[in-house]
TORTOR-853415 format. One record per residue: residue number from 1; x, y, z of N, C-alpha, C in turn. Coordinates in Angstrom, 2 decimals, padded with zeros to 5 digits, m for minus. Layout:
# residues N
@nr NUM&n_xx X&n_yy Y&n_zz Z&ca_xx X&ca_yy Y&ca_zz Z&c_xx X&c_yy Y&c_zz Z
...
//
This chain:
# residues 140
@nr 1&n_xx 202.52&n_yy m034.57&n_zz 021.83&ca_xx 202.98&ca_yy m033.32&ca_zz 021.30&c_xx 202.39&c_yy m033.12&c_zz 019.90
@nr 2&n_xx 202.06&n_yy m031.84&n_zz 019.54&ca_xx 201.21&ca_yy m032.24&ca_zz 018.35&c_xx 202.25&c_yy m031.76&c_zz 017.29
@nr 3&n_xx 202.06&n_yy m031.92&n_zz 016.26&ca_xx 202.83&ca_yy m031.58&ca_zz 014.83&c_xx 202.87&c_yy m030.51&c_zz 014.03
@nr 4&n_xx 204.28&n_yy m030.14&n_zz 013.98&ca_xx 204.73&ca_yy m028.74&ca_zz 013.36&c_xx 203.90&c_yy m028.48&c_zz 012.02
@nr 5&n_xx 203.18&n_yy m027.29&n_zz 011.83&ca_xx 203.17&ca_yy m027.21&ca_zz 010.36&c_xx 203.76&c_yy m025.85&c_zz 009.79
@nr 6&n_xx 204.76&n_yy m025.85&n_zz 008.73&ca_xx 205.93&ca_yy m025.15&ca_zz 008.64&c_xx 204.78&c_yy m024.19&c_zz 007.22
@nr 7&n_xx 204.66&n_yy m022.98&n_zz 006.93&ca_xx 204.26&ca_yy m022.58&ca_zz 005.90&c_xx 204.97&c_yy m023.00&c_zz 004.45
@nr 8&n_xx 204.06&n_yy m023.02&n_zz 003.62&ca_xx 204.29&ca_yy m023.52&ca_zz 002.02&c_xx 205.70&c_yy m022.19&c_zz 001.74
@nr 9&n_xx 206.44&n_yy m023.34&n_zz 000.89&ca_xx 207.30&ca_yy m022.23&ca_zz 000.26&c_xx 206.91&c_yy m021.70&c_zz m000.87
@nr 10&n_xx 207.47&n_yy m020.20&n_zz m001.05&ca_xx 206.90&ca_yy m019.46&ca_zz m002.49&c_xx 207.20&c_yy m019.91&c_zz m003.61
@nr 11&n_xx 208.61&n_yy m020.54&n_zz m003.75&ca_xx 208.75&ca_yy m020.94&ca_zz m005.05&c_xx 208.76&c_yy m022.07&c_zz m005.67
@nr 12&n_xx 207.57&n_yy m022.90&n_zz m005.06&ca_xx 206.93&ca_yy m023.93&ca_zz m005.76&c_xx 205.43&c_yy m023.86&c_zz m006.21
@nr 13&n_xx 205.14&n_yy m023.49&n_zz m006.96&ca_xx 204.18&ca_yy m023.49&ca_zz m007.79&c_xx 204.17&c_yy m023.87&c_zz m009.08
@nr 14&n_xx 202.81&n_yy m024.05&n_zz m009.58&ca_xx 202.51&ca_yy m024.49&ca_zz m011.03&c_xx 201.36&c_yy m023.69&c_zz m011.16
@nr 15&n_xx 201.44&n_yy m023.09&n_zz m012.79&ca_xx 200.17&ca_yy m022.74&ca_zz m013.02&c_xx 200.08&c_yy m023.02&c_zz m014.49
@nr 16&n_xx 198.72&n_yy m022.94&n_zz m014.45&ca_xx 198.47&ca_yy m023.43&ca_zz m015.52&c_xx 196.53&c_yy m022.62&c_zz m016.45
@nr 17&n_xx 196.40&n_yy m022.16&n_zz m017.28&ca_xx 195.45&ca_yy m021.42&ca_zz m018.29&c_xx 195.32&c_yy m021.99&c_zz m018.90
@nr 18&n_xx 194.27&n_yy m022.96&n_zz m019.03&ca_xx 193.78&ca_yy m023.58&ca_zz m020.83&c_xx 195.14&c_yy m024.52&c_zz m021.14
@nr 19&n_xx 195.91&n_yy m023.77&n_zz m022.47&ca_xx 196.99&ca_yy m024.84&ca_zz m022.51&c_xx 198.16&c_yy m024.26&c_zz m022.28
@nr 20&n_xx 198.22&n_yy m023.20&n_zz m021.88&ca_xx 199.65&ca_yy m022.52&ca_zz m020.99&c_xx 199.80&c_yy m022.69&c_zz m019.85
@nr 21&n_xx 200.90&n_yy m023.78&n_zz m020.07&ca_xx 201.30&ca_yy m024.18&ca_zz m018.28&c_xx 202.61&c_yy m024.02&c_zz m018.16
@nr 22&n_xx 203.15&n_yy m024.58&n_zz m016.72&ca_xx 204.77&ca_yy m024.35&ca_zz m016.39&c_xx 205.30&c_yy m022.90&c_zz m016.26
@nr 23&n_xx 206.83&n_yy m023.21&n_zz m015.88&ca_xx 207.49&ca_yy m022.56&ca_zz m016.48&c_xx 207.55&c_yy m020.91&c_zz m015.97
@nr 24&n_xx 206.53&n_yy m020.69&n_zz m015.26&ca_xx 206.06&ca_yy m019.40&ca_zz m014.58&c_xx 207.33&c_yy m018.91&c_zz m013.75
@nr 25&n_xx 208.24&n_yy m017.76&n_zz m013.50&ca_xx 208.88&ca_yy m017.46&ca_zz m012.20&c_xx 208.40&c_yy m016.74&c_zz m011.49
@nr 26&n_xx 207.13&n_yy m015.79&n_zz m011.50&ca_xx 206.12&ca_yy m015.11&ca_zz m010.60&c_xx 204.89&c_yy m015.05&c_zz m011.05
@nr 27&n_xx 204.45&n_yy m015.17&n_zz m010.01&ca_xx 202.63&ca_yy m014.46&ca_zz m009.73&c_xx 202.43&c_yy m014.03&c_zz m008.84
@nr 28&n_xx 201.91&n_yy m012.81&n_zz m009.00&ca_xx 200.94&ca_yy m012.02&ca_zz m008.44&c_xx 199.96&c_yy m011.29&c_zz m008.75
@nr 29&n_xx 199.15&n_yy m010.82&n_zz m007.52&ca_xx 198.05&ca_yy m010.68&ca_zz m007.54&c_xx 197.09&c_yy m011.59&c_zz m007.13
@nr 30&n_xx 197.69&n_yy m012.46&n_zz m006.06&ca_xx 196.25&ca_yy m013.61&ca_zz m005.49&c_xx 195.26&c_yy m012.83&c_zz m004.43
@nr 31&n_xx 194.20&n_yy m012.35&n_zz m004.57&ca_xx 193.34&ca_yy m011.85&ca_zz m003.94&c_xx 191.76&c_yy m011.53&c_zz m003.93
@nr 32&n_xx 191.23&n_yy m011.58&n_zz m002.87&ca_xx 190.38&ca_yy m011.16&ca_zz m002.99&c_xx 189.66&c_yy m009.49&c_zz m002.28
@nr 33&n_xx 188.93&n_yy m009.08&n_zz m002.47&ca_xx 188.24&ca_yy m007.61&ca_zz m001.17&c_xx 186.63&c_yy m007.62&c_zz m001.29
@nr 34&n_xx 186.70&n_yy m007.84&n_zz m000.38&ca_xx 185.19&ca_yy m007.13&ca_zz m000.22&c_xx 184.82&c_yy m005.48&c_zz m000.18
@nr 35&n_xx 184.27&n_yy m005.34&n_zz m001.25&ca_xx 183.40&ca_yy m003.92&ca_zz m001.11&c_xx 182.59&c_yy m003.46&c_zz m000.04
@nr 36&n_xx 182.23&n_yy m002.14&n_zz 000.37&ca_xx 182.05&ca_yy m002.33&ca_zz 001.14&c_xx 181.20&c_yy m001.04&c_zz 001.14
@nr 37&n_xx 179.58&n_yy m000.83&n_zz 001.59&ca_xx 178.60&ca_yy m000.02&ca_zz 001.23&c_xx 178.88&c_yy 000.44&c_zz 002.89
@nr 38&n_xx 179.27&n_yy 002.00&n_zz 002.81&ca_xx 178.70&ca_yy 002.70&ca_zz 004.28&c_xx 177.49&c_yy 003.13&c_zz 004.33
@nr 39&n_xx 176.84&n_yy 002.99&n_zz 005.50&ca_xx 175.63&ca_yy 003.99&ca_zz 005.87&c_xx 175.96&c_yy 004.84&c_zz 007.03
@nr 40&n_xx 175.28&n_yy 005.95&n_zz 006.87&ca_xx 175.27&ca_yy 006.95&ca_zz 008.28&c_xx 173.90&c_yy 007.01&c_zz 008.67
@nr 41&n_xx 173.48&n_yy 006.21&n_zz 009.73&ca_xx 172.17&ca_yy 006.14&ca_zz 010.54&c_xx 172.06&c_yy 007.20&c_zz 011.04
@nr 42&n_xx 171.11&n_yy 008.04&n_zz 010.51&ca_xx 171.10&ca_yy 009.39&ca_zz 011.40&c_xx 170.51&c_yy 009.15&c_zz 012.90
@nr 43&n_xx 171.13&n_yy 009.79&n_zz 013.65&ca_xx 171.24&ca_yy 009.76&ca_zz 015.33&c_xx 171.92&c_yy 009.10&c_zz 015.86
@nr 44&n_xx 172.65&n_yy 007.87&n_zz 014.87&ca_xx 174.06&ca_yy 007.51&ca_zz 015.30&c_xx 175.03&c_yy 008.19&c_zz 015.10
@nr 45&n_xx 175.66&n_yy 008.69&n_zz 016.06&ca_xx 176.64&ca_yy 009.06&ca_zz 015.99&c_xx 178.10&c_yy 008.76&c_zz 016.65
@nr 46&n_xx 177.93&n_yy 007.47&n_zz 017.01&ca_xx 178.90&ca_yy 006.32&ca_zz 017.11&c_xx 179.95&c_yy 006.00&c_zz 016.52
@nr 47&n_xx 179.26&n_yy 005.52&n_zz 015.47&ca_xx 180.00&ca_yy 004.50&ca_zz 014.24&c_xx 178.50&c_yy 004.54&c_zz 013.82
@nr 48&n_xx 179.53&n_yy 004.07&n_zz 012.28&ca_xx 178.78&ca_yy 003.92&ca_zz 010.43&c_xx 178.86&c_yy 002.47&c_zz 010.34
@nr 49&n_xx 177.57&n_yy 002.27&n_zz 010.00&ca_xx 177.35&ca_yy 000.82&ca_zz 009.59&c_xx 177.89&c_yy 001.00&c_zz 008.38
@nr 50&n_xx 178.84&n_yy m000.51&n_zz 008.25&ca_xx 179.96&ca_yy m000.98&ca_zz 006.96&c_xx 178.99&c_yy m002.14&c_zz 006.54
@nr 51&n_xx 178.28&n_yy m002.04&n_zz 005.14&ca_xx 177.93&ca_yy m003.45&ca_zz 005.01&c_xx 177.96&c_yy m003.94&c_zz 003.76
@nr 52&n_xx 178.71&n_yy m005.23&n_zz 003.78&ca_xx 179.62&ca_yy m006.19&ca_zz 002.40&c_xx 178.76&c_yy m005.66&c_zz 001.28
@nr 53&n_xx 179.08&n_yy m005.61&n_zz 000.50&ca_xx 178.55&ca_yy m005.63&ca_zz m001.20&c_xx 179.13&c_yy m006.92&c_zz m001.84
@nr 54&n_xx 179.87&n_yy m006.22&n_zz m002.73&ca_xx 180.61&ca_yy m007.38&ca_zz m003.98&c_xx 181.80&c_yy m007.74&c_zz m003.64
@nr 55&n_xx 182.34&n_yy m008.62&n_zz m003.96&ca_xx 183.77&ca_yy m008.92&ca_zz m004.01&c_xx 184.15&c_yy m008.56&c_zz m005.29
@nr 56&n_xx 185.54&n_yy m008.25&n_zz m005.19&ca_xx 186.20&ca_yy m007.42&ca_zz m006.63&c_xx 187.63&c_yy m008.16&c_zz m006.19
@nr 57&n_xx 188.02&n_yy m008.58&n_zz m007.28&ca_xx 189.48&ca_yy m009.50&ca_zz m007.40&c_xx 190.32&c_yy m009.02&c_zz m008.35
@nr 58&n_xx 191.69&n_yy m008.26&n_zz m008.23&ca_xx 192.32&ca_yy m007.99&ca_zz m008.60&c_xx 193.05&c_yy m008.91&c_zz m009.83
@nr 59&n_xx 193.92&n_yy m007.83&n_zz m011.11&ca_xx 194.23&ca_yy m008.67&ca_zz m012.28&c_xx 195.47&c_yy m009.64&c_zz m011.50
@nr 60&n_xx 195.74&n_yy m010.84&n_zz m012.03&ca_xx 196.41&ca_yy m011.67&ca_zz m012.10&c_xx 197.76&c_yy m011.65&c_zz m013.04
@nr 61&n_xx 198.94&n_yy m011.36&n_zz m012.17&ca_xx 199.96&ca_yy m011.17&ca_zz m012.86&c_xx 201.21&c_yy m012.58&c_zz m013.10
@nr 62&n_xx 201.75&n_yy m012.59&n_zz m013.95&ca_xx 202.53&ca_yy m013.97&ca_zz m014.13&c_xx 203.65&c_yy m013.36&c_zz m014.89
@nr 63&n_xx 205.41&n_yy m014.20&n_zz m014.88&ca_xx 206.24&ca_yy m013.27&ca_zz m015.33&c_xx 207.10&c_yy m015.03&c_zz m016.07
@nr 64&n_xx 207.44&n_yy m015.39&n_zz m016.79&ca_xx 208.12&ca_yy m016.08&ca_zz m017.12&c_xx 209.23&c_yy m016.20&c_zz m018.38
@nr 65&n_xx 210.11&n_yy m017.12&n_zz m018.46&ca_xx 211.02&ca_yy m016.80&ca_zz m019.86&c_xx 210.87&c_yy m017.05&c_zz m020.99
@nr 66&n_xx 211.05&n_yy m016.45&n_zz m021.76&ca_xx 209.99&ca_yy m016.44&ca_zz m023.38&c_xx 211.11&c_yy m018.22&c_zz m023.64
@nr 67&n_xx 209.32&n_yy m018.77&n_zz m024.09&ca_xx 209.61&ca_yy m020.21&ca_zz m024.70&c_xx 209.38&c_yy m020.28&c_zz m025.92
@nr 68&n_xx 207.90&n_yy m019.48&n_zz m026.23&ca_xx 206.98&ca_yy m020.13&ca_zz m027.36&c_xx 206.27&c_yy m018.78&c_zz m027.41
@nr 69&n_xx 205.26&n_yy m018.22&n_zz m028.60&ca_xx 204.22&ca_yy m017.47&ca_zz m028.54&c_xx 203.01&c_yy m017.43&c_zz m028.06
@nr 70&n_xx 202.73&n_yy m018.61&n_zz m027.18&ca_xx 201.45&ca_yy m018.85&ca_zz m026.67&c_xx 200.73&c_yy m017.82&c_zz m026.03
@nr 71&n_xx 201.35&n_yy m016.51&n_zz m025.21&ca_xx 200.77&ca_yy m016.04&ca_zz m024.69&c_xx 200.82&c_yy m014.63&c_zz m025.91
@nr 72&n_xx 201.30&n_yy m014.09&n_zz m026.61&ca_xx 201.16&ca_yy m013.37&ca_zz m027.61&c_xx 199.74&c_yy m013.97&c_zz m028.66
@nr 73&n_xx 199.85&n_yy m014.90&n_zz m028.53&ca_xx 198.48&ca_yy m015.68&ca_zz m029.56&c_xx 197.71&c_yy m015.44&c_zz m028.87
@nr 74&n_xx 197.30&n_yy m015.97&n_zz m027.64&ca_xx 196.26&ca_yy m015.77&ca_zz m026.96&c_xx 195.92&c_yy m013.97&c_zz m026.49
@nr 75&n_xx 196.55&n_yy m013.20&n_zz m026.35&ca_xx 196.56&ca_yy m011.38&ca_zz m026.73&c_xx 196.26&c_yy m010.93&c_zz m027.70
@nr 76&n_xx 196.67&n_yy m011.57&n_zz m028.86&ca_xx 196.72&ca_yy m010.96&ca_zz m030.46&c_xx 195.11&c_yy m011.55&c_zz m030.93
@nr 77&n_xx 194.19&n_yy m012.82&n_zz m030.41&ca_xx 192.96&ca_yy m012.95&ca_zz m030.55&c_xx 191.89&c_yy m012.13&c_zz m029.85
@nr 78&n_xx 192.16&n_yy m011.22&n_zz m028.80&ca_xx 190.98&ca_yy m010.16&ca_zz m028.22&c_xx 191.12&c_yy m009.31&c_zz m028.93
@nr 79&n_xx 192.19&n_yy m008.86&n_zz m029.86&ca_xx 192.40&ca_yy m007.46&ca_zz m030.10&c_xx 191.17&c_yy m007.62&c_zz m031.40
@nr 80&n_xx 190.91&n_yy m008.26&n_zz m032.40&ca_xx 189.88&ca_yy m008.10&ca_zz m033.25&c_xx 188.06&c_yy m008.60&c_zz m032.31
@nr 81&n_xx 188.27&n_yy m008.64&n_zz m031.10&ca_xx 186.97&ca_yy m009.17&ca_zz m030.55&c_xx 187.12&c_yy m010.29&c_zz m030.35
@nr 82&n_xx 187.46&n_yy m011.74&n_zz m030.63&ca_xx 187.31&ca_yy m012.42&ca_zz m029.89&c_xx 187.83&c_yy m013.16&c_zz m028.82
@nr 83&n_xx 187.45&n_yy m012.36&n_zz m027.87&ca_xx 187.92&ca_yy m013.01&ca_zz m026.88&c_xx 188.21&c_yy m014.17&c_zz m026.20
@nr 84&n_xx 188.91&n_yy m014.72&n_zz m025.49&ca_xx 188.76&ca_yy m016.24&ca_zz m025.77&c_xx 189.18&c_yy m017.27&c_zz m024.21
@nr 85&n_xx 188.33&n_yy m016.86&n_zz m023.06&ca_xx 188.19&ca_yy m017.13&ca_zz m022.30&c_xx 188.82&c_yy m018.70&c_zz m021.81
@nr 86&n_xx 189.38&n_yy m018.49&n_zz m020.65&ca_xx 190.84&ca_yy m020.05&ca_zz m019.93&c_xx 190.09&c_yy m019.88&c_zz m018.95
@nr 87&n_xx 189.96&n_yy m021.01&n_zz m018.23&ca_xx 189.99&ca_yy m021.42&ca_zz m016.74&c_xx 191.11&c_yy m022.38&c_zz m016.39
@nr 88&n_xx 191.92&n_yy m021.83&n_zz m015.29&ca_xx 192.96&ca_yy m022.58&ca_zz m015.02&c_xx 193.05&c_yy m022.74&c_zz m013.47
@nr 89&n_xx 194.44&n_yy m023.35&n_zz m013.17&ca_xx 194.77&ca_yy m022.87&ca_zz m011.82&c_xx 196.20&c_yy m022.63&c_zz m011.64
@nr 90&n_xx 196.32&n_yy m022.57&n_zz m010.22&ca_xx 197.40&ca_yy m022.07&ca_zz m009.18&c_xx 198.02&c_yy m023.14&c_zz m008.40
@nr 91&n_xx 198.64&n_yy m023.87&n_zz m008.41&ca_xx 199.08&ca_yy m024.74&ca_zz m007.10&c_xx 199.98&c_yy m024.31&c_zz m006.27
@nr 92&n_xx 200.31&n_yy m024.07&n_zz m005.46&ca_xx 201.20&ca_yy m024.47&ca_zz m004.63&c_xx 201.26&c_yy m025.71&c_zz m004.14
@nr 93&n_xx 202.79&n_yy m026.56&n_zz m004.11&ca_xx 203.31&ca_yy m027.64&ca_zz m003.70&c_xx 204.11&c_yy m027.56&c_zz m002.92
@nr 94&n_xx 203.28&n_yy m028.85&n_zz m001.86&ca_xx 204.93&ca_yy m028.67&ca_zz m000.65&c_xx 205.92&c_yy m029.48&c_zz m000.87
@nr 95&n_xx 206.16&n_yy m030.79&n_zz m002.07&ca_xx 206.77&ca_yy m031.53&ca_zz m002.41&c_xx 206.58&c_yy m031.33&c_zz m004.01
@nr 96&n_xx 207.80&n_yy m031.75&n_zz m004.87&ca_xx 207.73&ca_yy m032.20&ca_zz m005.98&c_xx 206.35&c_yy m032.78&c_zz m006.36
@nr 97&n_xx 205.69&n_yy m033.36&n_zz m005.87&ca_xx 204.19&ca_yy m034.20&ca_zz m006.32&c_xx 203.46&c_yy m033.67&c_zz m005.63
@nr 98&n_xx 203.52&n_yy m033.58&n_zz m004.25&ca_xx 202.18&ca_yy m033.23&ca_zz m003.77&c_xx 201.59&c_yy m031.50&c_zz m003.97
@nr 99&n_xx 200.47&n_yy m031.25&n_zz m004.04&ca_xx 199.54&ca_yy m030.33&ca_zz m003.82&c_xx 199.10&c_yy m029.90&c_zz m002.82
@nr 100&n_xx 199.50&n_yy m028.37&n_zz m002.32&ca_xx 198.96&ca_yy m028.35&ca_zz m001.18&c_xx 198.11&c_yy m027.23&c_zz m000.66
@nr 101&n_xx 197.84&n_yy m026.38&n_zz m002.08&ca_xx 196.69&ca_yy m025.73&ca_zz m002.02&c_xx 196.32&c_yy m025.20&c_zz m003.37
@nr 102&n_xx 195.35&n_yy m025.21&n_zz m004.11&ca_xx 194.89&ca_yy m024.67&ca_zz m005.16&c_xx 193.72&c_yy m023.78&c_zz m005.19
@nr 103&n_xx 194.23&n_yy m022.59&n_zz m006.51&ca_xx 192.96&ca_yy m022.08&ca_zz m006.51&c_xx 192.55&c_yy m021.79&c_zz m007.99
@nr 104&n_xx 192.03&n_yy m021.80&n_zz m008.16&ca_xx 190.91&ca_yy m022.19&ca_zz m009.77&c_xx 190.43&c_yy m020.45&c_zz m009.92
@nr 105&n_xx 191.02&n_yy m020.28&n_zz m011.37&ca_xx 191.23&ca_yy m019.03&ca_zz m011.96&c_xx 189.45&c_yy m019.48&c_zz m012.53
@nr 106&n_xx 188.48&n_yy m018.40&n_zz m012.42&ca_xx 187.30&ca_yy m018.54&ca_zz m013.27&c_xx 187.67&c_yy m017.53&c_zz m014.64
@nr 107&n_xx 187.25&n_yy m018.10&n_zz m015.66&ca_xx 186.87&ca_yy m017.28&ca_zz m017.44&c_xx 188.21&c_yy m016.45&c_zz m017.16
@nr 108&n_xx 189.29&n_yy m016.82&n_zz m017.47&ca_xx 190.31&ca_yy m014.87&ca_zz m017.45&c_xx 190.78&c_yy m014.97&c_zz m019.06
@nr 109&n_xx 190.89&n_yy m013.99&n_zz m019.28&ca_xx 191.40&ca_yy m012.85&ca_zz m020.63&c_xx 192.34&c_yy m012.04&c_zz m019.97
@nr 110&n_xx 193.69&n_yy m011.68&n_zz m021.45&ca_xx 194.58&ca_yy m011.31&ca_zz m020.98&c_xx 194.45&c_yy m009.90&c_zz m021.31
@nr 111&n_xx 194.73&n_yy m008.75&n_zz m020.32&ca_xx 194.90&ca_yy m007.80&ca_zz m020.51&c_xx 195.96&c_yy m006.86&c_zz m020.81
@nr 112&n_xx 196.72&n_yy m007.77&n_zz m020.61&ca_xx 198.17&ca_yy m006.99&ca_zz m021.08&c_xx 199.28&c_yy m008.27&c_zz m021.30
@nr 113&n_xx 200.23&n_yy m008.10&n_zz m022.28&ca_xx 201.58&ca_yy m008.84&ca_zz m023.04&c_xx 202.18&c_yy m007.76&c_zz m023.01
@nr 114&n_xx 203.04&n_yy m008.40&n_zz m022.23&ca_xx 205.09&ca_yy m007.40&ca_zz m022.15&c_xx 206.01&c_yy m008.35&c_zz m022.84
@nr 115&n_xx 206.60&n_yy m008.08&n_zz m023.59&ca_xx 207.86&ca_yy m008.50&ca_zz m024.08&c_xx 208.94&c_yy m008.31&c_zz m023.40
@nr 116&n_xx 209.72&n_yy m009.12&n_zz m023.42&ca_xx 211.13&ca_yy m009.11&ca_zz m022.51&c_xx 211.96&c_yy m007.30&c_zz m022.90
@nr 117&n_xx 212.64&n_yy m007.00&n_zz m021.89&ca_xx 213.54&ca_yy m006.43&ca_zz m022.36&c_xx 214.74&c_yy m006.50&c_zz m022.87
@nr 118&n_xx 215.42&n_yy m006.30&n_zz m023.96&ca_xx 216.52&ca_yy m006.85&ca_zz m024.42&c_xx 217.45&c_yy m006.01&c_zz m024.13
@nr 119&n_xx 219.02&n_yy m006.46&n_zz m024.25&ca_xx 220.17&ca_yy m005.57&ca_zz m024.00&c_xx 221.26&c_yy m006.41&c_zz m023.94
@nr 120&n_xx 221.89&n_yy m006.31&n_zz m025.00&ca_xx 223.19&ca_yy m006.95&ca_zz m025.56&c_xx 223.95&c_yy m007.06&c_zz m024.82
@nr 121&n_xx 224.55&n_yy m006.40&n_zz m023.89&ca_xx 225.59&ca_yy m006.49&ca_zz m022.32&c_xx 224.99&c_yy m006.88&c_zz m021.12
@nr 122&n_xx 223.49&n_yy m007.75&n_zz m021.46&ca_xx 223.14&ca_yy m008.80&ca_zz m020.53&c_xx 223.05&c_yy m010.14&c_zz m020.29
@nr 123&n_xx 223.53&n_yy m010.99&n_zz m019.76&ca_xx 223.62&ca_yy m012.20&ca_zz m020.39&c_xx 222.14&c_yy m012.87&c_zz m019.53
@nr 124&n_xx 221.28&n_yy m011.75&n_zz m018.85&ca_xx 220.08&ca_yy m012.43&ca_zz m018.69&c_xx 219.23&c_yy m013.41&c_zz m019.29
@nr 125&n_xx 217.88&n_yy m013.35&n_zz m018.52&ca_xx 216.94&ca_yy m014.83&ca_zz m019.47&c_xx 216.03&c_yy m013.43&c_zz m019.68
@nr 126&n_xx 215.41&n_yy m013.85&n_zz m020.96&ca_xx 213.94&ca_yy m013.06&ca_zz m021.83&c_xx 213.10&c_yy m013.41&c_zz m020.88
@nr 127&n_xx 212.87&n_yy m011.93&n_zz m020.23&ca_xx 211.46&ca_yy m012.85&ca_zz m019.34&c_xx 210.04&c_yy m011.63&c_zz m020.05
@nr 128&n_xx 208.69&n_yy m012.53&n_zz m020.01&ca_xx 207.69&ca_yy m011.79&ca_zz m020.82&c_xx 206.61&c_yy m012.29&c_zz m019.63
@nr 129&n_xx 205.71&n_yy m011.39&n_zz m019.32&ca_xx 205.17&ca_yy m011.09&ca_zz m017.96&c_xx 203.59&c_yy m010.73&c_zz m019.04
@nr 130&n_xx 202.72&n_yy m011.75&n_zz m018.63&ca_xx 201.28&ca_yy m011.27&ca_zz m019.08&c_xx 199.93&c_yy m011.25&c_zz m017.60
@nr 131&n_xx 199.45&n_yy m009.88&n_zz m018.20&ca_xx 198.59&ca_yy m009.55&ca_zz m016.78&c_xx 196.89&c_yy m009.90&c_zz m017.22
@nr 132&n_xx 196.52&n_yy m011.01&n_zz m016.29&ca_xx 194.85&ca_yy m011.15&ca_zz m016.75&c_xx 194.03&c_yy m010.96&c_zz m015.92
@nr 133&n_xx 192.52&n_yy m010.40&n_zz m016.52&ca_xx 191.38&ca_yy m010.46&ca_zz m015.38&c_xx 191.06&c_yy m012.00&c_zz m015.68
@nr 134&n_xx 189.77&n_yy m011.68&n_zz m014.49&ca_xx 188.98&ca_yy m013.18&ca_zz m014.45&c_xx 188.32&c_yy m013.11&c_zz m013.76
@nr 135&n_xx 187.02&n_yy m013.66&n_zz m013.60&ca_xx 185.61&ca_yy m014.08&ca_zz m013.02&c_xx 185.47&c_yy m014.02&c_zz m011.30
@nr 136&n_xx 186.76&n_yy m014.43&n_zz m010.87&ca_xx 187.07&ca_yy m014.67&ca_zz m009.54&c_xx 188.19&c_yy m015.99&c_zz m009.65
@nr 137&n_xx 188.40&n_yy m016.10&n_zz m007.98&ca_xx 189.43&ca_yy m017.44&ca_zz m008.06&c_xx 188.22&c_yy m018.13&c_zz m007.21
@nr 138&n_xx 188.69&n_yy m019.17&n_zz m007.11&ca_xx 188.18&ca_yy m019.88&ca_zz m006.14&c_xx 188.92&c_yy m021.20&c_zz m005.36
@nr 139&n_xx 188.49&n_yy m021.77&n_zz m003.78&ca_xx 190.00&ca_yy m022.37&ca_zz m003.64&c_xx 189.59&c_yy m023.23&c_zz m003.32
@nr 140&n_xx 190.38&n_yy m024.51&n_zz m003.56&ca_xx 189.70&ca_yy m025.94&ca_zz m004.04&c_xx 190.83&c_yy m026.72&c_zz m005.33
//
């Protein structure tokens, strides 16, 4: 009989940018698309040849509870130009230790820092959500 394999659960992950790790309670945005160049062959009139171009990868979103300024530092250095390029990754784990799929963020810069919302008749957690591009992922 061969052996069950049950899908990864969502809420084990780690990620990690340069030296911002942990601590994450969402991400999204894992993807990739292929572009996609039509032609119309004249005298076909069938179907349109679809054929691949580029891949284009959507920004990378992450939402976690304010610890430290790390990700405000790393925002507040593009704004005069220099930008300052992380390669990180993504894990998903199917156990406390093990790894059971990664994917490797190429060069990302952050494009956007949210600050928590505050409100005195909440006894919520500060959560601050920063959105980045990047080069591509890759999985490995």
């Amino acid at each position: 009989m061969a052996s069950r394999k049950d899908p990864f659960s969502a809420f084990r992950f780690q990620i990690k940018i340069g030296d911002i790790e942990g601590g994450f309670s969402e991400c999204a945005g894992l993807g990739l698309e292929t572009e996609v160049f039509e032609y119309k062959e004249g005298g076909v009139n069938d179907y349109v040849h679809k054929l691949p171009t580029r891949i284009k990868q959507g920004n990378l979103t992450f939402k976690r509870g304010v610890v430290d300024g790390k990700l405000w530092q790393w925002y507040l250095r593009t704004r005069p130009g220099q930008v300052q390029l992380k390669s990180g990754s993504i894990k998903i784990t199917a156990t406390a230790d093990d790894s059971a799929m990664t994917w490797q963020i190429v060069r990302a810069y952050p494009r956007k820092v949210q600050g928590p919302d505050l409100n005195a008749a909440q006894s919520s957690v500060a959560v601050e959500t920063l959105e980045i591009c990047h080069h591509g992922l890759t999985l490995g």
